[in-house]
N, C-alpha and C positions, 0 to 999 in steps of 0.2 A: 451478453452480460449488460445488466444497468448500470450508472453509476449516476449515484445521488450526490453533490455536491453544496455543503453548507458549511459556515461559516460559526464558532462557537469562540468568543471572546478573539483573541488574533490567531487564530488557529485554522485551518480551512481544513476541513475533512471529506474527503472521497467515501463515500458508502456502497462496496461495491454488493451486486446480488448477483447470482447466477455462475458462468463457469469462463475462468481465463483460463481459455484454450485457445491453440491456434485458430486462425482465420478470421475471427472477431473479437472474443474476450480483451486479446492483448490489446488489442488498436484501439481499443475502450478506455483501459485503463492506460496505458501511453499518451494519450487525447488526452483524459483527463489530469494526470499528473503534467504534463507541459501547459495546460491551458492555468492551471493552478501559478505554475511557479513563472509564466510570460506575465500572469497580472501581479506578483510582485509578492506575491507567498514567501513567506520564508518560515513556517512552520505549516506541514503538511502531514496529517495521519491519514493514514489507511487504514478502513474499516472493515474489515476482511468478514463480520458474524458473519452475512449472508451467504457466503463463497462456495458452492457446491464442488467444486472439482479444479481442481489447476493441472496445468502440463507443465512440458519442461520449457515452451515459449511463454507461459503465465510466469513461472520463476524466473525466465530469464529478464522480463517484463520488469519484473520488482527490481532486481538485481541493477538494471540501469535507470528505472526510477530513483533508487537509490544515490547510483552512483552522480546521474546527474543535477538531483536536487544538494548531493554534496559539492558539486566544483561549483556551483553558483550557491555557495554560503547558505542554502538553507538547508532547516533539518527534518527528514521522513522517519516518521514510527507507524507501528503496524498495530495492530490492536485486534484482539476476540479473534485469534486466529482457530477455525475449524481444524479441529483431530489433524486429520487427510492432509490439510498441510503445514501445519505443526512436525507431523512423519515425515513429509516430505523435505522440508527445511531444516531438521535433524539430520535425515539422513544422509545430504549434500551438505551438513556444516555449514549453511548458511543461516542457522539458527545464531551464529557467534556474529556475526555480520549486521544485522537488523537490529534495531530495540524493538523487543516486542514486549509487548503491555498484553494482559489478562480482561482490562477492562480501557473504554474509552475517557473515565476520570483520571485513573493513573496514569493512561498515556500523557493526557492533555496536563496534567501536574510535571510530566519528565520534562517539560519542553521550558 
């Protein structure tokens, strides 16, 4: 998995492409959400268009993304999330958990 990181008004966004799966995907996006929020992020989306496939190590990936950019005061939103894990975050209820955004303007408006 690649992860593109850019900068859009105070907002810092992860663009991920490819697949969080175990073995590499995760340790991509883990890298990249801690390298985000050690330089002093405190609004952080995820870009999920590109996302071809997640596992339960790519969920579980978000889920502490998540949880750790909340105990350090800042906020993760998800945005353009693909079908496949849309399903996926539905069906584990972690859909009520996440802000997830349809597009990367609305995100960046919620914050």
């Amino acid at each position: 998995m690649n992860v593109n990181v850019r900068q859009r008004d105070d907002v810092n966004i992860l663009d991920l492409k490819g697949r969080i799966t175990i073995g590499s995907g995760e340790v991509a996006l883990r890298n990249a959400v801690q390298e985000a929020l050690n330089s002093g992020a405190q609004k952080v989306l995820i870009n999920m268009k590109d996302v071809s496939t997640i596992d339960s190590s790519g969920i579980g990936e978000l889920v502490s993304a998540y949880t750790t950019a909340t105990n350090r005061g800042a906020k993760l939103r998800l945005a353009n999330l693909p079908a496949k894990v849309t399903d996926i975050l539905t069906i584990t209820q972690l859909i009520t958990v996440f802000d997830v955004y349809d597009s990367e303007d609305a995100a960046i408006q919620s914050f």
